[in-house]
C-alpha positions in Angstrom: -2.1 66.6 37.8 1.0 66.4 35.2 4.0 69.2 35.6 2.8 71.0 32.4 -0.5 72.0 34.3 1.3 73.2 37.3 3.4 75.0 35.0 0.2 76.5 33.3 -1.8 76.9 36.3 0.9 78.5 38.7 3.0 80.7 36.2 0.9 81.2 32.8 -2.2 82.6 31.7 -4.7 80.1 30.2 -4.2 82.1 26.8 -0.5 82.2 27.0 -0.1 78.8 27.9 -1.6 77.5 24.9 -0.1 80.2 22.9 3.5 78.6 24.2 1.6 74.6 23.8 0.8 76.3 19.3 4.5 77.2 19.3 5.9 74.2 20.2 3.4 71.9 18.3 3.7 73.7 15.5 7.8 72.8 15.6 7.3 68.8 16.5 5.0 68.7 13.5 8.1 70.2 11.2 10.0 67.2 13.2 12.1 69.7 15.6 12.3 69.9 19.0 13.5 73.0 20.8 16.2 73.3 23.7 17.1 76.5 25.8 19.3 75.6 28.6 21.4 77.1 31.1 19.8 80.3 31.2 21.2 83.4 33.1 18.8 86.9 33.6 21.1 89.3 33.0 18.7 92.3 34.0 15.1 94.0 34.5 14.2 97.1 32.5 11.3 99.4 31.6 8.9 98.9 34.2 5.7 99.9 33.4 2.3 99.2 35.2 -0.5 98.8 32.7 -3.4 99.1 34.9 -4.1 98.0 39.3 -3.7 94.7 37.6 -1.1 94.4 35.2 2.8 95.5 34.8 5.6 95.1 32.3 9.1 94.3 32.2 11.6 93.8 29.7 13.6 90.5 30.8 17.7 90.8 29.3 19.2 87.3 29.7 21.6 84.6 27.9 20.5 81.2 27.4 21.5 78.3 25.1 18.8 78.0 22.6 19.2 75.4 19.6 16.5 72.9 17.6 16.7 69.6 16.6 15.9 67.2 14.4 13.1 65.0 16.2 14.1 61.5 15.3 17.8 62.1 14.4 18.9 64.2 16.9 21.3 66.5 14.8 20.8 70.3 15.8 19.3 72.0 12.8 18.9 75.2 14.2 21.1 77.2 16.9 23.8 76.2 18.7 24.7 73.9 22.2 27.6 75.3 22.8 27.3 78.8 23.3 24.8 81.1 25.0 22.7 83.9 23.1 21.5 87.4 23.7 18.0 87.5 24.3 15.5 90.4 25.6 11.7 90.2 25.8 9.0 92.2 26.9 6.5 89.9 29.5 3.1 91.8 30.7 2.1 90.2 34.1 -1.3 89.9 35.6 -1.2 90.6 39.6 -4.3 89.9 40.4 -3.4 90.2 44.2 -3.0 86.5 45.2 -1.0 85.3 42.1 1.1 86.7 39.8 1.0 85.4 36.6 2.7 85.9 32.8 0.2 87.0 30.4 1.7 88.0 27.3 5.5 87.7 26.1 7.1 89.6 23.2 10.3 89.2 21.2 12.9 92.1 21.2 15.8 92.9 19.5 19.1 92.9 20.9 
């Protein structure tokens, strides 16, 4: 079994897993490939449990997040240097044995 189904199968919901697999085949077929490095949770807020089975969170953390070209390299999109704001809203499923991430939403800073 390759990492990227351990990655599926012990952290991600089958339908967020391939949601995640559209995003980032969608950006090799435009010839990118996207980097986000050296990232630091800055906090947990809003808590809010959905159901017995599922909860939200909204993760606060800095990473370094840029794109490049596939085949030359140069960063087209972002920036390697410096870390950026991010905040995102992940739904969990806890299904009493496993915890896994269901759904994950872009937030504004």
């Amino acid at each position: 079994m390759g990492s990227e189904m351990c990655i599926r199968d012990s952290l991600y919901t089958d339908e967020l897993y391939y949601k995640h697999q559209k995003v980032i085949d969608d950006l090799l077929a435009k010839g990118l490939i996207n980097h986000t490095n050296d990232v630091i949770v800055d906090g947990f807020s809003n808590y809010k449990r959905k159901s017995d089975e599922t909860f939200q969170v909204d993760i606060s953390f800095v990473a370094i997040d840029y794109s490049v070209n596939k085949d030359t390299k140069q960063i087209v999109q972002g920036n390697n240097m410096y870390r950026q704001d991010f905040k995102q809203r992940w739904t969990f499923i806890d299904d009493g044995r496993k915890l896994k991430a269901d759904k994950v939403k872009e937030l504004k800073v």
